[in-house]
N, C-alpha and C positions, 0 to 999 in steps of 0.2 A: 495930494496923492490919491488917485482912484481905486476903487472899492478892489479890479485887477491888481492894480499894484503892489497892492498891501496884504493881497492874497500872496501873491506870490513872492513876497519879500520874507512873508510868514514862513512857508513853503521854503524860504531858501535856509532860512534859522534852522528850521526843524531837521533837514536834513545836514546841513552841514555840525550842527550842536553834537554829535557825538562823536566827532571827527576831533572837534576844538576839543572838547572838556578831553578826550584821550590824550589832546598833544600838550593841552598842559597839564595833566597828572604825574604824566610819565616823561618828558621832556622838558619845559619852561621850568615847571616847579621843582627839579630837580637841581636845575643849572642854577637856580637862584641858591636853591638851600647848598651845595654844592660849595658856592662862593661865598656864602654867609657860615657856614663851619671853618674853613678853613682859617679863618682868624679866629678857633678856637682850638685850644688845648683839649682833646675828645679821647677816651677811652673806650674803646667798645666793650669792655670790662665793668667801666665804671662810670656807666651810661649817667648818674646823679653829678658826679663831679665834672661840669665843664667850664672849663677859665676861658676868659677874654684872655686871648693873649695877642693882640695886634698881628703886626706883621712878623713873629717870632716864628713862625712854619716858612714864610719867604724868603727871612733869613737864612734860615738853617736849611730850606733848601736848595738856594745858588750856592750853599758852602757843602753840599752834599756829592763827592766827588763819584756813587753809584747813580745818580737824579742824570750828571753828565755824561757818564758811560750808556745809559738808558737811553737818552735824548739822540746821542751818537747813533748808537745802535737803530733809534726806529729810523734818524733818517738815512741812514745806510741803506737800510731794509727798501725803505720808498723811494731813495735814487735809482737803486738796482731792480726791481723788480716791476715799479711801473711801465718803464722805456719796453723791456723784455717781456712783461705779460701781455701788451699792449701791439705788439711787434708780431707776436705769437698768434695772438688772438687773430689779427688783420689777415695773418696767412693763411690761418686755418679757415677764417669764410669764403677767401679767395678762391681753396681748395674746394670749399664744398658748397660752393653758388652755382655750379654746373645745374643743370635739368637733365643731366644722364640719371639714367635707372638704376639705382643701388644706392646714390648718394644721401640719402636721409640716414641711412644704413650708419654712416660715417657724422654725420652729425649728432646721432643720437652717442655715437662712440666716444665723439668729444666734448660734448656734453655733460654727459652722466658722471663723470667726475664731481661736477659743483651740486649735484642734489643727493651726494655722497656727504655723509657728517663728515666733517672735518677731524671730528677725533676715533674718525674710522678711517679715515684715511693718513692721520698721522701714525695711528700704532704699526699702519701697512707699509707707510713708507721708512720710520725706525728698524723695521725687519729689513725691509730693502738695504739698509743704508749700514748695516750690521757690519760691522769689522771681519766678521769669521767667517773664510771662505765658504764653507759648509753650509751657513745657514744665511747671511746675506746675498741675495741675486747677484745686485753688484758688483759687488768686488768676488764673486764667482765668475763672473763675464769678464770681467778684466783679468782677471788669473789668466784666460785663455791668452793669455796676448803677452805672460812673462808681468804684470802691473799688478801695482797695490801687495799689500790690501791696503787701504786708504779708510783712515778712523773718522770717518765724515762729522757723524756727530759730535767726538770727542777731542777732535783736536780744534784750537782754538782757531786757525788758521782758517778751516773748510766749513765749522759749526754751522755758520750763519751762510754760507754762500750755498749749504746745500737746503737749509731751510726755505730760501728765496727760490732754487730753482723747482723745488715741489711746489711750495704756495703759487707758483706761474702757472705750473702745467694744473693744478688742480682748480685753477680761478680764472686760466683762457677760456673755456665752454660758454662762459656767461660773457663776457665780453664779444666772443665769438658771435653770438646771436644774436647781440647787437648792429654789429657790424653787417652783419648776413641781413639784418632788416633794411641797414642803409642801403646797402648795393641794389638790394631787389628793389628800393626807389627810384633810383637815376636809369633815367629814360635810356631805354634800348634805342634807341634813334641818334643817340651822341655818341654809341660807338661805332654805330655804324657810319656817322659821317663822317671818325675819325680814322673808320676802316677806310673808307673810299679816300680818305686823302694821304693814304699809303702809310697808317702812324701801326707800328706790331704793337704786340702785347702790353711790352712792357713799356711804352708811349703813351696807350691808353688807360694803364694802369694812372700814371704820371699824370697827365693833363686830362683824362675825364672820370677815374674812381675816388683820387685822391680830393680831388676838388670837391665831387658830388659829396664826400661822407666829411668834411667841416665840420660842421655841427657833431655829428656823430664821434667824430674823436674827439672832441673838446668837451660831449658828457662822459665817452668813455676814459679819458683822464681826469677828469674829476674823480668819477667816484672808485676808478681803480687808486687813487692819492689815497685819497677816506680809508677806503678798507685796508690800503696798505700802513696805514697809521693807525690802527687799530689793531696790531698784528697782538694776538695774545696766546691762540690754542695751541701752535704749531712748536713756540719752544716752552709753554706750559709743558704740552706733550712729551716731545722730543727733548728737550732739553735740560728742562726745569732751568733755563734762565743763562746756566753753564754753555762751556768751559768757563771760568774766570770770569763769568758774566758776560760775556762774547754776544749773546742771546736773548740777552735780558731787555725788554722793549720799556719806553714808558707807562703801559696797560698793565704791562705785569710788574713791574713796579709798584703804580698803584695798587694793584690786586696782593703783592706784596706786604705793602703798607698797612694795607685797610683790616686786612683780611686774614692774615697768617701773623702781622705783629699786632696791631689794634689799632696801632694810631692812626685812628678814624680824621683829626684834624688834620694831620700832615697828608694822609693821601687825597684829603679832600685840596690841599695846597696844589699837590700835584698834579691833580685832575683839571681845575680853574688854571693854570700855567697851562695843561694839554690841549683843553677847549679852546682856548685861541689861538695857539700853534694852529691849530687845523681851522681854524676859519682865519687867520690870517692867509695859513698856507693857501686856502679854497681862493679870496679873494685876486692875491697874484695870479693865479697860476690863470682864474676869470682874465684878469688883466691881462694876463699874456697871450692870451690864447682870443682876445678879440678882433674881428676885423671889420673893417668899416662896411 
């Protein structure tokens, strides 16, 4: 190796070594110790007393019939709201890929949603969503029309279906901008050849945007999968987990687990079962979403 070489391989340590030692403090080294508690008996109370107990947390969690209503429920959550935030998002860059004058106007409109906290926008949409003519928007707009009032949050039926259409409209912005990057990729010369060979809008939508943004949607369903499996603030918030647990996700579950009863080994159980849910999920959905 030359004197260059070794410089620069130095140079490459140096700068990347802060990068590494951050991703395993805070991510490797967690997922190990993570799966290494969870075959113990752990009290956050009683941080001295911790028993091996094998696989007694794996047991007692497949027999744990809220572990399966939790499991239900996130992938509820991530059926319904991927396809939909993902659908939403692609419209709204459609919308606002124009180069007319005012449109940024509009992008920053649909935007500013996602660099909004989340638990500012959940107490805003809990008011929205409010049963009481009076003081919910809502079901004040629907009044006009003879409807509702409609217990969004509180019936068990609509809990989670209005959960999912906030967490959409509040997490298209970022998706959105995604998308708006991919489009302004694909060559303005493929519509136009698809204009001159007489294809409208919605043709060129179909056989030259769709095709250009591939890639593009297959990172933007990944990581809208991710985040939607990690659903936690919105019925932390909104719900506290309720109706009946209707809401209750596997995040707050664990958070449940860990955090408000103690048993630090059991949630750790359920977190080591979560982390592969989601890199199994990540790998399929890899899988499906390849093309040659």
């Amino acid at each position: 190796m030359t004197k260059k070489n070794r410089s620069n391989l130095f140079g490459g340590y140096i700068l990347s070594g802060p990068a590494v030692i951050l991703l395993a403090a805070f991510l490797i080294v967690p997922i190990f110790l993570t799966i290494y508690y969870s075959f113990f008996t752990y009290q956050v109370m009683r941080p001295d007393r911790i028993i091996f107990s094998g696989i007694k947390n794996y047991t007692k969690l497949f027999a744990d019939e809220n572990f399966w209503a939790a499991l239900k429920n996130t992938f509820y959550f991530t059926v319904c709201v991927v396809p939909f935030q993902c659908i939403l998002a692609l419209a709204l860059a459609m919308l606002v890929s124009s180069k007319k004058k005012g449109v940024s106007i509009f992008r920053t409109m649909y935007f500013s949603p996602q660099v909004t906290s989340m638990v500012v926008i959940a107490i805003l949409w809990v008011i929205l969503y409010n049963s009481n003519a009076s003081t919910g928007l809502i079901n004040a707009f629907i009044g006009k029309f003879g409807l509702g009032p409609v217990n969004f949050l509180n019936d068990p039926k609509t809990a989670m279906n209005s959960i999912i259409f906030m967490s959409a409209w509040q997490g298209a912005g970022y998706q959105m901008m995604i998308f708006l990057a991919g489009i302004n990729q694909i060559p303005s010369e493929q519509y136009e050849a698809a204009s001159i060979d007489g294809a409208n809008k919605w043709e060129q939508f179909l056989y030259v945007t769709l095709p250009g943004l591939k890639n593009t949607i297959k990172y933007v369903l990944m990581i809208t999968m991710i985040q939607a499996m990690k659903l936690f603030t919105q019925p932390y918030i909104m719900t506290h987990g309720g109706p009946q647990n209707k809401t209750k996700t596997l995040v707050y579950f664990i958070y449940e687990q860990g955090f408000q009863k103690g048993n630090f080994g059991y949630a750790c159980s359920v977190a080591s079962i979560f982390f592969f849910i989601v890199v199994a999920l990540s790998m399929i959905v890899k899988k499906l979403t390849r093309t040659n």
